[in-house]
C-alpha positions as CSV (number, residue, x, y, z in Angstrom):
1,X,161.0,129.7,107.9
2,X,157.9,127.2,107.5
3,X,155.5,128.3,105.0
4,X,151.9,127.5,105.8
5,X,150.9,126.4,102.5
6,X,153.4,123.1,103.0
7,X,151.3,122.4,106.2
8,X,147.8,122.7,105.5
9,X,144.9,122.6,102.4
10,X,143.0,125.6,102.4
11,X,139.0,124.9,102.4
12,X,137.8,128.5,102.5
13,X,137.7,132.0,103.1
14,X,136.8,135.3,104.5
15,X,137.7,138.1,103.2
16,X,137.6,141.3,105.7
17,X,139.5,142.7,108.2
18,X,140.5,140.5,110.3
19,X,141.1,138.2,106.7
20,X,140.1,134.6,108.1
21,X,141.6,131.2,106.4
22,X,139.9,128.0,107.0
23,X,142.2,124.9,106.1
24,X,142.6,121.2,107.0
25,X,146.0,119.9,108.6
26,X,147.0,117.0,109.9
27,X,147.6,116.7,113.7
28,X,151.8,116.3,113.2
29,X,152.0,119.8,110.3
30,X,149.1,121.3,112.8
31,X,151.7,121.0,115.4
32,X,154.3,122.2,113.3
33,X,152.6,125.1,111.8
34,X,151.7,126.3,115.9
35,X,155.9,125.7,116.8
36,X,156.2,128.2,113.6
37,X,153.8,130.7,114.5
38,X,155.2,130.9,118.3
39,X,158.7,130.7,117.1
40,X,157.9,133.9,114.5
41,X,159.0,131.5,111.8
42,X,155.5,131.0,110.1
43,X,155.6,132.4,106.6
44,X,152.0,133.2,104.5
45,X,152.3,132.8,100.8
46,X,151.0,136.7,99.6
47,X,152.7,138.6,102.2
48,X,149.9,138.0,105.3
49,X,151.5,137.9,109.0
50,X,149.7,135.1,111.0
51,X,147.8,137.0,114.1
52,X,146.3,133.5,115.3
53,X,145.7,130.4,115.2
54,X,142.3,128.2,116.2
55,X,141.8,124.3,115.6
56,X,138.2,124.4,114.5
57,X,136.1,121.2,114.5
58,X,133.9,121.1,111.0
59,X,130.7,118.9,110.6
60,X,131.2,116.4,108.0
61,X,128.1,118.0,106.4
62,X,129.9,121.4,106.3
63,X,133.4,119.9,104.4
64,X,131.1,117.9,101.6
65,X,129.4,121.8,101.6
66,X,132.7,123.3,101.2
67,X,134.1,120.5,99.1
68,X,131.2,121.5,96.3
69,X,131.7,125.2,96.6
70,X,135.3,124.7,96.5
71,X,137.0,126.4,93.4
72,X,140.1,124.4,92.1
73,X,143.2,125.6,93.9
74,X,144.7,127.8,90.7
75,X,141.3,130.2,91.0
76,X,141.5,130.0,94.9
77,X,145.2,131.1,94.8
78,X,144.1,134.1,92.2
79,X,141.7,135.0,94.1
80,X,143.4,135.1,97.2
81,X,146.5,137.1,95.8
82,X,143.2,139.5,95.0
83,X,141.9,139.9,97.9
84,X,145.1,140.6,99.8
85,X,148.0,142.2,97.4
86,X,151.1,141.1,98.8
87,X,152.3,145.2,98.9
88,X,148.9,146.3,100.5
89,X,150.1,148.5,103.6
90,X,146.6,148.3,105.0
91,X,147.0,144.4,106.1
92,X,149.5,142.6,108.2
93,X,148.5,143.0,111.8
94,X,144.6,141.9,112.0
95,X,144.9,138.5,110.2
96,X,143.8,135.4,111.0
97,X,144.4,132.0,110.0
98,X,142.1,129.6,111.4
99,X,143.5,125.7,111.0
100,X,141.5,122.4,111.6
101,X,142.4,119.5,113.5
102,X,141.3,116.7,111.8
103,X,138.2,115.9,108.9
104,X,137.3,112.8,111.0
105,X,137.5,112.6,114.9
106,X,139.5,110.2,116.1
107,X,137.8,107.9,118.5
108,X,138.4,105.5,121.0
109,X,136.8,102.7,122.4
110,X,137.4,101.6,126.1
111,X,135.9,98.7,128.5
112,X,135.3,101.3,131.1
113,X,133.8,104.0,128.8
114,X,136.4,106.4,130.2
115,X,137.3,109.1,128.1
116,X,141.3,108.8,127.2
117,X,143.6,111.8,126.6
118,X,144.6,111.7,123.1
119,X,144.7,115.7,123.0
120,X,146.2,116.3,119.9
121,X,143.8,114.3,117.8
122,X,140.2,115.0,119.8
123,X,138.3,117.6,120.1
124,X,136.2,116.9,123.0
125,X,140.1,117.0,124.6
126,X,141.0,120.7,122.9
127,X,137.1,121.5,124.5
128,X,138.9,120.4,127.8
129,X,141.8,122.0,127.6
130,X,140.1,125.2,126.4
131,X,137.9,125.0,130.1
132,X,141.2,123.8,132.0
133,X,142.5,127.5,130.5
134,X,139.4,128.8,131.3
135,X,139.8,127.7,135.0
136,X,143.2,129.1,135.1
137,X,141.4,132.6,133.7
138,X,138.8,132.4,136.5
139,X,141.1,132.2,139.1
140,X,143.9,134.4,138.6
141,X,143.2,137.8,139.7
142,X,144.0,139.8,136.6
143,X,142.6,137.6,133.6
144,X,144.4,137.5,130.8
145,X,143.4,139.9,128.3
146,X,142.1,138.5,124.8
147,X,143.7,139.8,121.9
148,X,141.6,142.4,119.9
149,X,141.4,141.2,116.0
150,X,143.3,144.6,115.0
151,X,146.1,145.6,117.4
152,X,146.7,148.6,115.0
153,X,143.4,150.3,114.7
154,X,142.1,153.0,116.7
155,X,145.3,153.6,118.1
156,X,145.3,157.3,118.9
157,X,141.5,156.8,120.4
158,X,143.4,154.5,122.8
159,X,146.5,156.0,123.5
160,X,145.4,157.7,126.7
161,X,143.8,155.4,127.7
162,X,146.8,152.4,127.3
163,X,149.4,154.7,129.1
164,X,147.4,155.3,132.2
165,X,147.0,151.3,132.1
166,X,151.0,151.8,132.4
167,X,151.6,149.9,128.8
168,X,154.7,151.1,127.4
169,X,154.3,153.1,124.2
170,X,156.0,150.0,122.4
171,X,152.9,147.5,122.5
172,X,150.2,150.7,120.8
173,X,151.9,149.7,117.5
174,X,151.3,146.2,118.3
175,X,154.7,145.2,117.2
176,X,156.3,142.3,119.2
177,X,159.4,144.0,121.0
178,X,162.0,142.8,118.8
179,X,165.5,144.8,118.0
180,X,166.9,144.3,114.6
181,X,171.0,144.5,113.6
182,X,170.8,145.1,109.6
183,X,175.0,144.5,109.1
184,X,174.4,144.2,105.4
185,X,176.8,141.5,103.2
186,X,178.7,141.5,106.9
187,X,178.7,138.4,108.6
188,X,181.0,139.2,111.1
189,X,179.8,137.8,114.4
190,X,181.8,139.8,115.8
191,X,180.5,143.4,114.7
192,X,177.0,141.7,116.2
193,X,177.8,141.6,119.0
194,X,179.7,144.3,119.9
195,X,176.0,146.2,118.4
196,X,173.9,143.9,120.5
197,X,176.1,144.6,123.4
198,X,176.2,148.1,123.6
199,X,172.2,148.0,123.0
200,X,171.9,145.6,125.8
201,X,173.1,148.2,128.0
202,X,171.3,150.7,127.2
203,X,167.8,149.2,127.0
204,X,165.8,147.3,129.5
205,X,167.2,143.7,128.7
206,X,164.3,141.7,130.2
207,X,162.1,143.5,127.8
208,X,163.6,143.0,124.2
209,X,165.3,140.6,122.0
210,X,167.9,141.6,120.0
211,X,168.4,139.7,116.4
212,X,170.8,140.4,113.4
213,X,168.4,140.8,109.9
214,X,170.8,139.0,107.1
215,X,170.9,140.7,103.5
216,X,168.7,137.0,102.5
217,X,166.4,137.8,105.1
218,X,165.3,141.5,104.3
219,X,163.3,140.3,100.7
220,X,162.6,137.2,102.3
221,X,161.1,137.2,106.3
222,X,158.1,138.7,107.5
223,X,160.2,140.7,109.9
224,X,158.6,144.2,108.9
225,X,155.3,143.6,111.2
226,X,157.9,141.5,114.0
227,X,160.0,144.0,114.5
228,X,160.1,147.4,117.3
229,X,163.3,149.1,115.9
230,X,165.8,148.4,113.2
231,X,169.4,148.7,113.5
232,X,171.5,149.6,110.5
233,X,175.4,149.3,111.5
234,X,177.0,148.9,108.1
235,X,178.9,151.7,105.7
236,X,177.9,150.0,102.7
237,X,175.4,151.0,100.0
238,X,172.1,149.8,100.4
239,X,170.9,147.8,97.7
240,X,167.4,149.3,96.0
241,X,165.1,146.7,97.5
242,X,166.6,146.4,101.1
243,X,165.9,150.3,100.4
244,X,162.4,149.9,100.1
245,X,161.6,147.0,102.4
246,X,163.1,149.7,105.3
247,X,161.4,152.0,103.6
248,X,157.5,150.4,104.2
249,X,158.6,149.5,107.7
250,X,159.1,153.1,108.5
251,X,155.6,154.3,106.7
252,X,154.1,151.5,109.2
253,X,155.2,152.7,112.3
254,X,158.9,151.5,112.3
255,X,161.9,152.7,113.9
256,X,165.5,153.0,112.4
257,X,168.4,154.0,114.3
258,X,171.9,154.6,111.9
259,X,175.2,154.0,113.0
260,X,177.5,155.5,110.2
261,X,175.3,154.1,107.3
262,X,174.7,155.0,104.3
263,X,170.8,154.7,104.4
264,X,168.9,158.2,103.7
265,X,165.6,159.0,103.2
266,X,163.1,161.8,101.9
267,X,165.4,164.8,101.5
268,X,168.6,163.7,103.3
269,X,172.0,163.7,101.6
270,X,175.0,162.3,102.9
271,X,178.2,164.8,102.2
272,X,182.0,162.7,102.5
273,X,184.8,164.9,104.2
274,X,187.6,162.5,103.8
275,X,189.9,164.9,106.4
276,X,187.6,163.5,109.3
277,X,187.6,159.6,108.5
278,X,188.3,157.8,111.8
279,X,189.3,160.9,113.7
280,X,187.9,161.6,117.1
281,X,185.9,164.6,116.9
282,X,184.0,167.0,119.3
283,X,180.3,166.8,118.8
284,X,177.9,169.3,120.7
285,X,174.5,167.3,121.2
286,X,171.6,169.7,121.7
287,X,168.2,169.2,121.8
288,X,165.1,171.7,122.5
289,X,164.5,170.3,125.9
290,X,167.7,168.9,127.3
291,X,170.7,171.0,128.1
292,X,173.5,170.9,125.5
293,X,175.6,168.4,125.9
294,X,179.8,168.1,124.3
295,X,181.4,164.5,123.8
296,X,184.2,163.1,121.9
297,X,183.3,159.9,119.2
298,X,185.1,158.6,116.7
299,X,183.2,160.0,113.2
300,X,183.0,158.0,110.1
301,X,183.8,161.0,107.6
302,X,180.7,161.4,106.2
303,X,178.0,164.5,107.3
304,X,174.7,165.4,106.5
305,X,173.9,168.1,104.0
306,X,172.7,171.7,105.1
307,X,169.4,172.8,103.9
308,X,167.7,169.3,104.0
309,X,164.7,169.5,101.9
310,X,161.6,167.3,103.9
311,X,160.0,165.5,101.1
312,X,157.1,164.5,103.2
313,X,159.5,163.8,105.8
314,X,160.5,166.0,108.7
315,X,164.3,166.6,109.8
316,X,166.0,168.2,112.5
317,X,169.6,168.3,113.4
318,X,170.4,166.9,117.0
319,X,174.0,167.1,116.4
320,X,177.2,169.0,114.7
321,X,180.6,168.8,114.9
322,X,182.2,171.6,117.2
323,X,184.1,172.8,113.8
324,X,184.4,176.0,111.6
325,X,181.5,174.4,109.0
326,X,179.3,173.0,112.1
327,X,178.9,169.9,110.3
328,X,175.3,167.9,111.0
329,X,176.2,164.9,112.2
330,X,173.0,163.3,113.9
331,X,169.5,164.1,112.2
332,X,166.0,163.3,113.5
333,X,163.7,162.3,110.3
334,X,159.9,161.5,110.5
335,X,158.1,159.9,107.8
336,X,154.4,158.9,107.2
337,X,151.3,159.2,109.4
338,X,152.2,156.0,111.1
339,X,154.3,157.3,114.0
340,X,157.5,156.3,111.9
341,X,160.6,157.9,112.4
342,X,164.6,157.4,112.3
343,X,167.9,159.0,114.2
344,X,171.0,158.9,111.5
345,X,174.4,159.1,113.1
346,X,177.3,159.6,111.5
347,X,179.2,159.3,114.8
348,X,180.4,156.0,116.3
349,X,178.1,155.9,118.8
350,X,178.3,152.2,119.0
351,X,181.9,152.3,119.8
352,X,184.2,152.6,122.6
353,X,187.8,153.3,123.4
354,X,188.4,149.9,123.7
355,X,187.0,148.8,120.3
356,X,188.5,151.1,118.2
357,X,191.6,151.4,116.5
358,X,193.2,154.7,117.8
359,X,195.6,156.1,116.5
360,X,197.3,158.3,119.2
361,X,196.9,158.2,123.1
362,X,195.4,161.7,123.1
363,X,192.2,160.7,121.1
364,X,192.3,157.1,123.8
365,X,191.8,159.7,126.4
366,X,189.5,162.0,125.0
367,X,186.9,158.7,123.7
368,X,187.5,157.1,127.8
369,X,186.2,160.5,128.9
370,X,183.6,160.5,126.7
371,X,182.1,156.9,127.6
372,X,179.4,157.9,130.4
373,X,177.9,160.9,127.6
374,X,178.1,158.4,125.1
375,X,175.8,156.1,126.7
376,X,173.5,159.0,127.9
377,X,173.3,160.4,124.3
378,X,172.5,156.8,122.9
379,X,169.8,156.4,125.9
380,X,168.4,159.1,124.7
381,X,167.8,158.3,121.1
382,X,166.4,155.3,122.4
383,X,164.0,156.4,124.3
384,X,163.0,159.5,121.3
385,X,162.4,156.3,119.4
386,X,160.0,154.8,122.1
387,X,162.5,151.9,123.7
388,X,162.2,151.6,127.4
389,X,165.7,152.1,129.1
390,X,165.0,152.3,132.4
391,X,166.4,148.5,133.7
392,X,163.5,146.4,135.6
393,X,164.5,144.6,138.5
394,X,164.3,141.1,137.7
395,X,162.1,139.1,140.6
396,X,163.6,136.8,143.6
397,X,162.3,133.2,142.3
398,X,159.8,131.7,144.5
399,X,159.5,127.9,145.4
400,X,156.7,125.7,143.2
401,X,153.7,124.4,145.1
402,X,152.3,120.7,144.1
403,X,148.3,121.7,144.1
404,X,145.0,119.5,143.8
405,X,141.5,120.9,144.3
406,X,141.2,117.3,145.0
407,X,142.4,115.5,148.2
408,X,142.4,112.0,146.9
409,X,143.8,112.6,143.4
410,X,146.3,114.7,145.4
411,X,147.6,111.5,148.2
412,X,147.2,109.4,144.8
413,X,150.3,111.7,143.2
414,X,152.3,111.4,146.7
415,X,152.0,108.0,147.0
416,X,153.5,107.8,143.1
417,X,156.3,110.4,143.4
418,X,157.7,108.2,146.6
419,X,158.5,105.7,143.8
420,X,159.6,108.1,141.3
421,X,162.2,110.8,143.6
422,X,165.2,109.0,145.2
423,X,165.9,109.0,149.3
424,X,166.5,112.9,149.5
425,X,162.9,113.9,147.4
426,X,165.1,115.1,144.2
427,X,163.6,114.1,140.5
428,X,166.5,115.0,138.7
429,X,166.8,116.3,135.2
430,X,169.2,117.6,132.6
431,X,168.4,121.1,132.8
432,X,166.1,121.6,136.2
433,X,166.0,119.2,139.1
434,X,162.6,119.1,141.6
435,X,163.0,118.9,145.0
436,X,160.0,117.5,146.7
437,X,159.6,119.0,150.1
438,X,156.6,118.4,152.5
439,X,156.5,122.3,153.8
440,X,158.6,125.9,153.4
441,X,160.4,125.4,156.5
442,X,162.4,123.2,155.0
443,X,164.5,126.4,153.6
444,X,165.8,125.0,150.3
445,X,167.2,127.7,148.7
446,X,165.7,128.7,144.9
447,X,168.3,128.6,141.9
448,X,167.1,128.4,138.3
449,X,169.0,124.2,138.3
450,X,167.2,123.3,141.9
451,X,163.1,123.7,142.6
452,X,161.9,122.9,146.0
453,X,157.9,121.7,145.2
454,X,156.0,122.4,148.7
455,X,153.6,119.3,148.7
456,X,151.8,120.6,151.6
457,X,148.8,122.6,150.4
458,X,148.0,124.3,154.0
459,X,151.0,126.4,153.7
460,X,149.8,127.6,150.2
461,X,148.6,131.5,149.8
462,X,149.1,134.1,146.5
463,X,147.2,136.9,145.8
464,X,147.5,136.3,142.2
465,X,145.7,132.6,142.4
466,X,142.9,131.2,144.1
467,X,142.7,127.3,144.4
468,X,139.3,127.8,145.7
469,X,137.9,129.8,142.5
470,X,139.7,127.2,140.2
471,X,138.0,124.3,141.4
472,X,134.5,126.2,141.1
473,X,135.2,126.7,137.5
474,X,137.2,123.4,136.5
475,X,134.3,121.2,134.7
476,X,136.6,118.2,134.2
477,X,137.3,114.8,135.0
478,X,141.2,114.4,135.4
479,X,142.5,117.2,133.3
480,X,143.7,120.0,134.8
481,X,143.9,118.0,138.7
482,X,147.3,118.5,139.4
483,X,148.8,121.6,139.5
484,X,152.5,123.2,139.8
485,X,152.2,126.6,140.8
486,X,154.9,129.2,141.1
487,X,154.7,133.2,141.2
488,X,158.2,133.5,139.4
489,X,160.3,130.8,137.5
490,X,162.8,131.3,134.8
491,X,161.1,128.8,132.3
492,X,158.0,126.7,132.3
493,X,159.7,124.9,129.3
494,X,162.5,123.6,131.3
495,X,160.7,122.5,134.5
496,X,159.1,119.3,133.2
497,X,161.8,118.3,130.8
498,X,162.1,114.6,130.9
């Protein structure tokens, strides 16, 4: 975790929604503090999540301004901690912290006049960057959408509106599409795993990232605003304050999902049957629109009591034991305005035949029958809870193109890479090799180690990218000449490593 105030002097700021921060860094924390933020590692003093970051350039006349107004640092720090409470359920998604490069520009003199890249330091270079992006924008046929200051307001003016743009009901909340595995004082990498696995194959893996949440972490990380739907796989008592941290993550739109835990809420009480622990059990699923469905799990031995009152919240059984008492064993709860809501099992749902300790081969059998309902049930949970489980095909990758809306910067590069690729074409490299090949009909086959880079432009055609339109809108000198262009790739990161 990198907290922002190690990185950066604050100069100013603004209160309001979005909150804005104006502060001075230095080009090597600037960088640091942007790694954070992308990372979700970037930690605000009074409880503020990060929503973006912009290098602005500040007259020098504006910082001896702001140097004059400036309060000393105890009253700005009081009077931030006013401003935004660190328990104020109203902030979180719309701020902004705005950092600035440098208080003087850096410059350089050359013979030639010619302006050298030194991008992290100048901001004529961020200026030509920002058009090189800009470019990029123009020419792709979809531009890339800007962020709105507040992903969470006017969400239910929107809603129809974001569905028939096909965005998954995940993004309205505008939380990043992280899973969360709370295990408690556990540690066990292997009880992670076997979570994470089971959730892997039930959601649509190319669309969420699955972390565990340590006990450190719950008082300590802004995961409450990073996270889609929390896990809690652990028997053991909650302690009071992981209580209420789960607690505000539900009343701001989070989801929970319990595997035999001991976490309750509003009006739900947990009853032990000591008889049932780790017996397999019938269970009858039913649900008001989905025929009734009867599995065998592996129950932990505790049930839910009858006669739940709500206490703001609303519950509904989804499931009870097929037993004389008809014992709740899965309950539905709602809680708050925000859309926040969590499905409590006291059923192993989590667990197989295979993973569990059984103690006869009767109760083997029954579970292995079981497995296909088991994963239907759990699907289904996932998807009340607004998790996408329907698997996306992942894309064929395509070979990357070497592009120049200029001819003679373009033979310039050719001539240099016959010096720099051995006999064959190949620019090796630890993690993906480039191999340089004059046209497509060469036929090198695609595979995320090997990249065939077509140098020959007159083969190129997408319909997501117009050379043409780029080099209408590019307004620089060198920046931005030389393109690699591919419609799918594994990582960017990896393709220009060393």
């Amino acid at each position: 975790i990198v907290k922002w105030s190690d990185f950066c002097s604050p100069l100013a700021y603004k209160p309001g929604e979005p909150f804005k921060l104006i502060a001075e860094a230095s080009v090597d924390n600037f960088s640091s503090l942007g790694i954070a933020f992308l990372e979700d590692r970037l930690q605000m003093d009074n409880g503020m999540v990060p929503h973006r970051i912009v290098s602005v350039h500040l007259e020098e006349s504006a910082l001896k301004e702001l140097a004059q107004e400036a309060p000393s640092v105890k009253e700005k720090s009081a009077a931030m901690d006013a401003v935004t409470p660190a328990g104020k359920s109203g902030l979180g998604r719309g701020e902004e912290e705005k950092s600035k490069l440098e208080e003087e520009r850096e410059q350089e003199e050359t013979g030639a006049g010619e302006h050298h890249l030194h991008l992290s330091s100048c901001h004529e270079c961020l200026q030509l960057e920002d058009s090189t992006i800009e470019s990029v924008k123009f020419a792709s046929a979809e531009n890339i959408p800007e962020l709105p200051d507040d992903c969470s307001s006017r969400t239910g003016e929107k809603e129809d509106e974001c569905l028939q743009k096909g965005v998954k009901r995940i993004n309205l909340a505008g939380k990043p599409p992280n899973i969360l595995i709370f295990l408690g004082s556990e540690a066990a990498e292997a009880r992670f795993e076997q979570v994470k696995c089971v959730l892997r194959e039930c959601v649509d893996a190319e669309s969420y990232t699955i972390y565990q949440l340590h006990q450190e972490q719950v008082l300590r990380d802004p995961w409450i605003d990073n996270s889609l739907l929390l896990v809690i796989a652990t028997e053991e008592p909650i302690p009071e304050g992981s209580h209420k941290q789960f607690m505000t993550f539900l009343s701001k739109g989070g989801k929970i999902l319990g595997f035999s835990s001991s976490f309750t809420l509003g009006g739900v009480q947990i009853k032990r049957k000591n008889k049932l622990k780790k017996t397999v059990q019938e269970l009858v699923v039913s649900k008001k629109d989905s025929p009734e469905v009867k599995l065998n799990l592996l129950v932990s031995g505790c049930v839910f009591e009858e006669g739940m009152k709500g206490d703001g919240c609303r519950v509904k059984v989804w499931s009870r034991l097929n037993n004389a008492d008809k014992d709740p064993v899965i309950v539905h709860v709602t809680h708050g305005s925000s859309g926040g809501e969590a499905i409590l099992s006291q059923a192993h749902l989590e667990l197989d035949s295979s993973s569990v300790d059984v103690q006869t081969e009767e109760d083997f059998n029954l579970l292995k029958m079981s497995n296909s309902k088991r994963y239907e049930v759990l699907k289904e949970i996932l998807t009340c809870l607004g998790l996408s489980c329907e698997s996306s095909e992942i894309p064929v990758l395509t070979p990357i193109y070497l592009l120049s809306p200029d001819e003679e910067i373009h033979l310039a590069f050719l001539k240099w890479l016959e010096g720099n690729v051995d006999a064959e074409g190949l620019r090796a490299s630890s993690k993906v090799s480039l191999k340089f090949i004059s046209s497509c009909e060469s036929r090198v086959e695609v595979t995320p180690s090997l990249m065939p880079v077509i140098t020959e432009m007159g083969s190129f055609s997408s319909q997501h990218f117009s050379l043409e339109t780029y080099q209408q809108h590019l307004q620089t000198k060198k920046l931005g000449k030389i393109l690699l262009f591919t419609e799918v790739t594994t990582t960017t990161m990896n393709l220009l490593d060393g």
